[in-house]
C-alpha positions as CSV (number, residue, x, y, z in Angstrom):
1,X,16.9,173.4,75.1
2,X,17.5,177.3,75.4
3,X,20.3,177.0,72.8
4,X,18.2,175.3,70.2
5,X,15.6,177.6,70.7
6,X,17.7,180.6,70.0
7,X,18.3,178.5,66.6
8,X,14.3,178.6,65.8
9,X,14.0,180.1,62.6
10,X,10.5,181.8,64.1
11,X,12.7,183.5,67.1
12,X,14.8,184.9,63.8
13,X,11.8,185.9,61.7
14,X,10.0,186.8,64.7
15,X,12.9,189.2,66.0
16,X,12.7,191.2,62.3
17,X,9.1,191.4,62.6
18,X,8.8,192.9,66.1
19,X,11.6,195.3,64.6
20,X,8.7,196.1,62.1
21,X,6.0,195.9,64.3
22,X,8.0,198.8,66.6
23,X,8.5,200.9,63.3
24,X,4.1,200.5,62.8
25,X,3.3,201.1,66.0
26,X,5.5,204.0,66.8
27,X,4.2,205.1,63.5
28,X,1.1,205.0,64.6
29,X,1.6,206.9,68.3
30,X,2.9,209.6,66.4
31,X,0.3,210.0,63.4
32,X,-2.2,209.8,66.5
33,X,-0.6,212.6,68.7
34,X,-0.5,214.9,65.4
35,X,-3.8,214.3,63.9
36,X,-7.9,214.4,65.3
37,X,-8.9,211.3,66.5
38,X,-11.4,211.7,63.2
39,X,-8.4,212.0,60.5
40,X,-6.1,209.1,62.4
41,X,-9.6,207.1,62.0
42,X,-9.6,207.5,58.7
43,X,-5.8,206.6,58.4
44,X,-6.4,203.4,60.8
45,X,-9.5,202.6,57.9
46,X,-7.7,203.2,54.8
47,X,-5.1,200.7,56.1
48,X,-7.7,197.8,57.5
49,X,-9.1,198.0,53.4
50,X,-5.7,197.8,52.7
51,X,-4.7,195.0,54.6
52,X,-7.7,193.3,53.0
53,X,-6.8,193.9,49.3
54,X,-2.8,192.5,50.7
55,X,-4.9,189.0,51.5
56,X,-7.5,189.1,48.9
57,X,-5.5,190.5,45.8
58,X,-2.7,187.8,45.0
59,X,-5.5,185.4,45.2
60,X,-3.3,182.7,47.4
61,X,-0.3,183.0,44.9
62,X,1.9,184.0,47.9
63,X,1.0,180.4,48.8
64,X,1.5,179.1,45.7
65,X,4.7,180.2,45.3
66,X,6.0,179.0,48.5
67,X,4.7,175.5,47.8
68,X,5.7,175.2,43.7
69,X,8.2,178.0,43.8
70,X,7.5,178.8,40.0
71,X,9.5,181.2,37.4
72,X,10.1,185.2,38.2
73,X,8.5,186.0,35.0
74,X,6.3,187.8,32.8
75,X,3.0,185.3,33.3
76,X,4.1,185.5,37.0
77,X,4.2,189.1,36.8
78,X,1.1,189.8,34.7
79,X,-0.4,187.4,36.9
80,X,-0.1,188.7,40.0
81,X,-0.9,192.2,38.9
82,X,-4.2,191.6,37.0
83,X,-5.2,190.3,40.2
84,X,-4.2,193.2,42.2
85,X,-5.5,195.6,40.2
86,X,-9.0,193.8,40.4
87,X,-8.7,193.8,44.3
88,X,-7.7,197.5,44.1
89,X,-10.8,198.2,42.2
90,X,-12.9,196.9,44.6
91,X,-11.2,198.0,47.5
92,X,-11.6,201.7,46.1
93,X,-15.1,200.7,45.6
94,X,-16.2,199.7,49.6
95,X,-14.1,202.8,50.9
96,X,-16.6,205.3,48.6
97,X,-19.7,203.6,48.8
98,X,-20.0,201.6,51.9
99,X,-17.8,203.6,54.0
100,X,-18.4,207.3,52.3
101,X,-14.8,208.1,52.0
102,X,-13.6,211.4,50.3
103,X,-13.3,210.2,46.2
104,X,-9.9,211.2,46.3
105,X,-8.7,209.1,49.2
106,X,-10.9,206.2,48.0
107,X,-9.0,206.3,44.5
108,X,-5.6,205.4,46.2
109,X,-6.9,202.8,47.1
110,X,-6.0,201.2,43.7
111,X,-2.5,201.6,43.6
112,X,-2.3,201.0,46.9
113,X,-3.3,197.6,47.1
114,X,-1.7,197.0,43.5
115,X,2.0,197.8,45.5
116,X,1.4,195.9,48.7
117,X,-0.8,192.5,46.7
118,X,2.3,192.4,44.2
119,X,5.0,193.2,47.1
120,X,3.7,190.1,49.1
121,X,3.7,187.7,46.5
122,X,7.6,188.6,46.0
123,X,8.2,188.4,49.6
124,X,6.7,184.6,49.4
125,X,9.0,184.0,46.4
126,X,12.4,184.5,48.5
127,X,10.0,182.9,51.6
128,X,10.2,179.7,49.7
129,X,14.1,179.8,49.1
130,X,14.7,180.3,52.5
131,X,15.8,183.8,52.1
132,X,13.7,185.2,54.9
133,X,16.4,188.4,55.4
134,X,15.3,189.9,51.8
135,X,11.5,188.5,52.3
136,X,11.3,190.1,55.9
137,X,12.4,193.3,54.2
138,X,9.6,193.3,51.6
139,X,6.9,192.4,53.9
140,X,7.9,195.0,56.4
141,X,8.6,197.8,54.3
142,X,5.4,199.3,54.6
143,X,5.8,199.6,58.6
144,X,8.9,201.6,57.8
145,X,7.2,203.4,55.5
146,X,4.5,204.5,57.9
147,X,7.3,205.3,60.7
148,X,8.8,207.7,58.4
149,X,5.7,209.4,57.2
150,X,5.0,209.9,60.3
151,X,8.1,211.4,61.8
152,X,7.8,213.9,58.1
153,X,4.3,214.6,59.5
154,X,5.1,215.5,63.0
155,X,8.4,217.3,62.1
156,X,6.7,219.7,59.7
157,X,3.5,219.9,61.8
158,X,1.1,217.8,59.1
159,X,-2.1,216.7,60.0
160,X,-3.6,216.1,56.7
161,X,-4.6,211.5,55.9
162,X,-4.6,212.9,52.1
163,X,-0.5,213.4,52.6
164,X,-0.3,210.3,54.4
165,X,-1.8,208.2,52.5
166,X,-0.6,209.7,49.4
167,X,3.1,208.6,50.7
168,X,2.1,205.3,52.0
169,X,1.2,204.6,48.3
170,X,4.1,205.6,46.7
171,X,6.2,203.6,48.9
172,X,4.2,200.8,48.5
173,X,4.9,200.7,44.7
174,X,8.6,201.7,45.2
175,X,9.4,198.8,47.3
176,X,7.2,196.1,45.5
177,X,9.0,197.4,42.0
178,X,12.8,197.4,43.6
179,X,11.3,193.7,44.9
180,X,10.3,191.9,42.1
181,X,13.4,193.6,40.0
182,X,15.6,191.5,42.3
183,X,14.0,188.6,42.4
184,X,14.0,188.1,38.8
185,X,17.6,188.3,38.4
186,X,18.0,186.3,41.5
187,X,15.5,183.0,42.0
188,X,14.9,181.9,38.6
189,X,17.3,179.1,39.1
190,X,15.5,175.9,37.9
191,X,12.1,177.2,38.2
192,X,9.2,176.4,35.8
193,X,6.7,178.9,34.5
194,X,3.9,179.1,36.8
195,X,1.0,176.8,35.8
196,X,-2.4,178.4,35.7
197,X,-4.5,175.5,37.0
198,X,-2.5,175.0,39.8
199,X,-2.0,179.0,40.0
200,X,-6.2,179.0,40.8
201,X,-6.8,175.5,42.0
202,X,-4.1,175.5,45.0
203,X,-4.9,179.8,45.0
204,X,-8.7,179.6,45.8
205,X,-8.5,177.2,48.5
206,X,-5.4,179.3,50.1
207,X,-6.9,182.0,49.0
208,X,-10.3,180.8,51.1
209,X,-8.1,180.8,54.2
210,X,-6.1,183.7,53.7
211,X,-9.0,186.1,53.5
212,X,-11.4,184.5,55.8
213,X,-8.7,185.2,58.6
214,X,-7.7,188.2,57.1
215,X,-10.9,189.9,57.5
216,X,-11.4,188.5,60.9
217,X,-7.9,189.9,62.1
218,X,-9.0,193.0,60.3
219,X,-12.8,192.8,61.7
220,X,-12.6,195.4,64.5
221,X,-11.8,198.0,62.4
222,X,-14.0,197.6,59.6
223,X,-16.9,197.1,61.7
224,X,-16.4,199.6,64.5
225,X,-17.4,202.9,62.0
226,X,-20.7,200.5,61.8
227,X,-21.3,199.6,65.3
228,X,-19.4,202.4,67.1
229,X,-17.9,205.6,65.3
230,X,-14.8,206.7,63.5
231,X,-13.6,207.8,66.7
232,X,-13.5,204.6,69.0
233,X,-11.8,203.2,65.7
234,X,-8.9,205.9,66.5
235,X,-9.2,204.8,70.0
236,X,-9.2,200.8,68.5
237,X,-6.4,201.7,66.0
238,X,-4.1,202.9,69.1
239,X,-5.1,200.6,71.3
240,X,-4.2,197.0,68.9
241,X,-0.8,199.3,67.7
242,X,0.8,199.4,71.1
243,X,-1.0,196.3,72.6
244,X,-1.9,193.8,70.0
245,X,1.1,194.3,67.6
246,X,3.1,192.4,69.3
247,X,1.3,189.3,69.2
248,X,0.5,190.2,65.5
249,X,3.8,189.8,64.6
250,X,4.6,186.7,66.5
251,X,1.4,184.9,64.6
252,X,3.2,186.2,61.0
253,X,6.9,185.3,62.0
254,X,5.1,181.7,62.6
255,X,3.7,181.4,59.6
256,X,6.7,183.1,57.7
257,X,9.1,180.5,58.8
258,X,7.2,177.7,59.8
259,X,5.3,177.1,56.2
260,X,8.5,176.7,54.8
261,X,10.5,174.7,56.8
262,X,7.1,171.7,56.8
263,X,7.0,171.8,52.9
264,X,10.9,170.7,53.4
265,X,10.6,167.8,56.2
266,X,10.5,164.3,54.8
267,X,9.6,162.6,57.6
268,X,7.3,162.6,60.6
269,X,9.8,163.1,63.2
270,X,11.4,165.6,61.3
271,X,8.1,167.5,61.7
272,X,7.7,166.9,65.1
273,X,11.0,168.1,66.0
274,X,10.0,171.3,63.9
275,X,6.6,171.5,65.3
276,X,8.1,170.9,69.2
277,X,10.7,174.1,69.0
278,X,8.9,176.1,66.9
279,X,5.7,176.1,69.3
280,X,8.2,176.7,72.6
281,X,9.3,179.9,71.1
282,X,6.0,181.2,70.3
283,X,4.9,179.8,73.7
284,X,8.2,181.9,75.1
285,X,7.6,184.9,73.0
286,X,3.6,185.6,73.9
287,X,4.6,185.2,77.6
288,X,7.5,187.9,77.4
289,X,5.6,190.2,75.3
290,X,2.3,190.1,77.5
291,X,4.2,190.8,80.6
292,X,5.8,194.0,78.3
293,X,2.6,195.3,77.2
294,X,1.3,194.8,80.7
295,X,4.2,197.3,81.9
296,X,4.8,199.8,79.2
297,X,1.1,200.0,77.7
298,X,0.2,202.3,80.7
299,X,2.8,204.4,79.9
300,X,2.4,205.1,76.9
301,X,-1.2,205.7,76.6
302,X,-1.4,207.6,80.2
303,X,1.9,209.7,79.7
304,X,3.2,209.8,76.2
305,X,-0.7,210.6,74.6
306,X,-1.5,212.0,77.8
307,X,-4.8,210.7,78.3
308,X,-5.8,211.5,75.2
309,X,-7.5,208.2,74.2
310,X,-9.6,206.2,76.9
311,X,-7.6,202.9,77.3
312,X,-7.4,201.0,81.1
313,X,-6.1,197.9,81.9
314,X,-10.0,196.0,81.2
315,X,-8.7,196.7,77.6
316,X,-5.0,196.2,77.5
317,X,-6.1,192.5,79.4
318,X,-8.2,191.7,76.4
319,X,-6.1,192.5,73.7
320,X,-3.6,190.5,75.1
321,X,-6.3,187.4,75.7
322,X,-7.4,187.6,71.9
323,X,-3.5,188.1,71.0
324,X,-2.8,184.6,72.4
325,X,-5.6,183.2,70.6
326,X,-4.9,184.8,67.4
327,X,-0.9,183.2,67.9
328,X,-2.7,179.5,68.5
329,X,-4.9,179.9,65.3
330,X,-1.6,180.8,63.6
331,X,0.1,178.1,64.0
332,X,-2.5,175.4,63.6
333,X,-3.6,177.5,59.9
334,X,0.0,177.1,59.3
335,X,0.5,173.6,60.2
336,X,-2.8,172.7,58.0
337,X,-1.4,174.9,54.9
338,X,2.0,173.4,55.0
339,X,1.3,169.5,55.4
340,X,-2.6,169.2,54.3
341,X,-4.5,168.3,51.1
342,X,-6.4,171.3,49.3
343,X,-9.2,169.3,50.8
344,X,-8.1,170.4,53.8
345,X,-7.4,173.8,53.1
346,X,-10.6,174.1,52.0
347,X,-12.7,172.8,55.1
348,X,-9.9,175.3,57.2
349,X,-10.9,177.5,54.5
350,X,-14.9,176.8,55.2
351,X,-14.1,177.0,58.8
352,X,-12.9,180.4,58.9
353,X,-15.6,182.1,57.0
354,X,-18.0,180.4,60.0
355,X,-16.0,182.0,62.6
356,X,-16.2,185.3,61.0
357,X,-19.9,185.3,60.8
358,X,-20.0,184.0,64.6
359,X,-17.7,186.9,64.9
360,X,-20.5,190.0,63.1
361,X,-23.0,188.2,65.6
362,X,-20.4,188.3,68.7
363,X,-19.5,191.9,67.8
364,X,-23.3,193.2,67.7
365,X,-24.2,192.1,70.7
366,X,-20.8,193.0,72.5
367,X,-20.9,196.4,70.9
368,X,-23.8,196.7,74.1
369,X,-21.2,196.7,76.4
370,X,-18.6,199.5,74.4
371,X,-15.0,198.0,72.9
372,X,-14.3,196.0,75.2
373,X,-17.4,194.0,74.5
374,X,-16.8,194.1,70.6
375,X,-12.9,192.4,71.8
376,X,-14.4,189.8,73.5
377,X,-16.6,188.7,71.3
378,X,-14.4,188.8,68.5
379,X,-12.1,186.9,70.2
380,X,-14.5,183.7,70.8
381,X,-14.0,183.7,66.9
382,X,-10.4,183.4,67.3
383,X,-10.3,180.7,69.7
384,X,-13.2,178.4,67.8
385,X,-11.2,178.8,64.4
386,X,-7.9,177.8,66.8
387,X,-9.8,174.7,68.5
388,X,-10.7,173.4,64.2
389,X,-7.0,174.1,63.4
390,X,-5.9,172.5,65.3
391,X,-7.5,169.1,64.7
392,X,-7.2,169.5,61.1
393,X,-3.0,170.3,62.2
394,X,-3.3,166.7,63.1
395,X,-5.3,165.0,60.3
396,X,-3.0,166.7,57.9
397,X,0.3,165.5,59.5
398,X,-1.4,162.2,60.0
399,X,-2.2,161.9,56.4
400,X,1.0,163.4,54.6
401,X,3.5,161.0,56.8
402,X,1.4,158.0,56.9
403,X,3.3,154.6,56.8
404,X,1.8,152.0,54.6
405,X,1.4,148.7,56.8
406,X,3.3,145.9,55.5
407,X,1.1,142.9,53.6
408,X,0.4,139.9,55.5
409,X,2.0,136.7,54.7
C-alpha cells in the first residue's frame, strides 16, 4: 500500500507544488514584514485579479488541450493570446474602477494576465503528454518569481507594490515566452491544428467551471476591501499564505495529475484503481499538512512577524476546515472534467456559479462576526459545491464505462 502510494503521480506533482507553494508563501512573509499592511494589501489584490484573469483568460483552452492535445502553432498561439489580452483588459478595468487602484498599477494588469493566461495554457500542453516536470515548472514559476522579488525587496530595503508588481509582470511574460518556445519545438508530434468549435464548445463549459471555482477560491480577497478593509485583506493574504497554501497546492497537484491520467484509462477498473490511490494520498497529505500548520503557523505569525498581524488558533482552525473542503471539491471537479459529458461540465459548471452566490450571502452576514465569520461562511460554499461533485463524479464514471447488456435470446 505505502509503496504504491509513494508511486501516485499526485504525491509527485504534489511534492513540486508544495516546493512552489513554500517559494509563495515565504514570498509572501517577507513582502509582509517589509511593506504597510496597506501596500502588502494592495499586492495580495493585484494578485486575487490576477489569479482571476489566469482562470478566466484562456477561456478553458488549458482544458482543451489536455483533452484534444492540438498543434503548438500559430492559431493555437493567436488563440490563446486574443483571449488573454481581452481578460487583461478587463482585469485592468475592475482594479481602476471598482476597486480605485492607482492608473498605473491597474495598467499592469494587462500584461500581466496576458503572461500568466498564455503560461497556463502551455503548462496544460506538456500536462497532457505527461510531462508534468516541464508543466510543474511553468505553472509554478510565478511563486518563484514572487520569492525572489521579495528577497530583492527586503535586501535593498523596498517597500514600494509599484516595483513589485512591475517585476511580477515581467517575469510572467519571460517564463510564458521561454514556455511556449519549447513547446513548439517539442510536442507537435502528431498533433492537429486546434479546431475552433471544439476550441469554444468544450472551452465555455470548462471554462464555466474553471472560473466559477476560481472566483470562489479567490472570493475572500476580492470581497474583504468591500466588507472589511484593505487591511484585514493583508491580514487575510498572510493568514491563507502560511495556513491555506498548503492545502491549495494539494487541490492543484490533484487536478494536475489526476485529469490526465482518467482521459488515459480504458476501463472502469482502471479508474477505480486510479481514483482509490489517488484519493489515499490526498487523504495522507491534508492530514500531515494540518497537523504542520497546526505547529508551525504559531510560530511564524507570533515570532517571525512578531505579532504584527492578529491571527490565533480560531483562525488557523478554519483555514484548515475550508482547506479540506476545498481538496474534496477538487477532486470530485476533477473526476467530472476528466470522465463527464460537456453536459456535465456544464451543470458542475451551473453548480458552481450557485455556490458562489450562496458564498456573497454567507460572507455578508459572517462579515458580523469579523474574518473568521467571512471563513466560515465561505467555506459552506466549498463543501455544497464538494457534496454536487461528487455525485456528478459518479454519474460521469457511470456513463463513460458503461457496459452495454447483452440482447436476449
Amino acid at each position: 500500500m505505502i509503496a504504491r502510494l509513494l508511486k501516485s503521480d499526485s504525491l509527485r506533482s504534489a511534492i513540486g507544488f508544495a516546493a512552489g507553494g513554500a517559494g509563495f508563501a515565504a514570498g509572501s512573509i517577507l513582502l509582509a514584514k517589509v511593506m504597510s499592511p496597506e501596500g502588502f494589501g494592495v499586492v495580495a489584490l493585484v494578485l486575487a485579479l490576477n489569479q482571476f484573469g489566469l482562470t478566466f483568460g484562456p477561456f478553458g483552452l488549458e482544458v482543451v488541450a489536455i483533452r484534444h492535445r492540438p498543434r503548438v502553432g500559430r492559431r493555437l498561439g493567436l488563440l490563446a493570446l486574443a483571449l488573454a489580452t481581452a481578460t487583461g483588459i478587463v482585469a485592468a478595468a475592475i482594479a481602476f474602477f471598482y476597486y480605485g487602484l492607482a492608473a498605473g498599477i491597474a495598467a499592469l494588469l494587462l500584461p500581466m494576465v496576458m503572461g500568466s493566461a498564455t503560461g497556463r495554457v502551455c503548462s496544460a500542453l506538456f500536462q497532457g503528454e505527461r510531462r508534468f516536470k516541464f508543466a510543474l515548472i511553468l505553472s509554478q514559476a510565478s511563486n518563484y518569481i514572487l520569492l525572489f522579488i521579495a528577497l530583492v525587496a527586503l535586501g535593498l530595503s523596498l517597500t514600494s507594490e509599484s516595483f513589485v508588481l512591475i517585476l511580477m509582470t515581467v517575469g510572467y511574460l519571460i517564463a510564458s515566452g521561454l514556455g511556449w518556445l519549447l513547446a513548439y519545438r517539442s510536442v507537435n508530434n502528431g498533433r492537429q491544428e486546434i479546431k475552433f468549435a471544439v476550441a469554444f464548445s468544450e472551452g465555455a463549459a470548462a471554462l464555466g467551471i474553471g472560473v466559477g471555482v476560481e472566483i470562489l477560491s479567490q472570493f475572500e480577497r476580492l470581497a474583504i476591501p468591500k466588507v472589511g478593509s484593505v487591511t484585514m485583506l493583508g491580514t487575510y493574504a498572510v493568514l491563507a499564505a502560511v495556513a491555506g497554501s498548503p492545502f491549495r497546492m494539494i487541490k492543484i497537484a490533484i487536478s494536475f495529475s489526476l485529469l490526465p491520467r482518467l482521459r488515459a484509462v480504458a476501463s472502469a477498473a482502471e479508474a477505480r484503481a486510479v481514483i482509490v490511490r489517488e484519493s489515499l494520498t490526498a487523504l495522507l497529505m491534508a492530514i500531515a499538512s494540518s497537523v504542520v500548520i497546526l505547529l508551525v503557523s504559531p510560530l511564524v505569525f507570533n515570532t517571525l512577524l512578531k505579532g504584527k498581524y492578529e491571527i490565533g488558533l480560531g483562525l488557523i482552525g478554519a483555514t484548515i476546515v475550508v482547506g479540506l473542503a476545498k481538496i474534496w471539491e477538487g477532486f470530485s471537479t476533477t473526476v467530472t472534467m476528466s470522465c463527464g459529458t460537456p453536459r456535465s461540465m456544464a451543470i458542475i459548471s451551473v453548480l458552481a456559479w450557485i455556490c458562489l452566490a450562496i458564498a456573497a450571502g454567507a460572507m455578508v452576514i459572517g462579515a458580523r462576526y469579523g474574518l473568521l465569520g467571512i471563513l466560515y461562511g465561505v467555506g459552506i460554499a466549498w463543501a455544497l459545491l464538494a457534496a454536487g461533485g461528487s455525485y456528478l463524479a459518479v454519474v460521469s464514471l457511470r456513463a463513460r464505462f458503461r457496459v452495454p447488456r447483452a440482447s436476449a435470446g
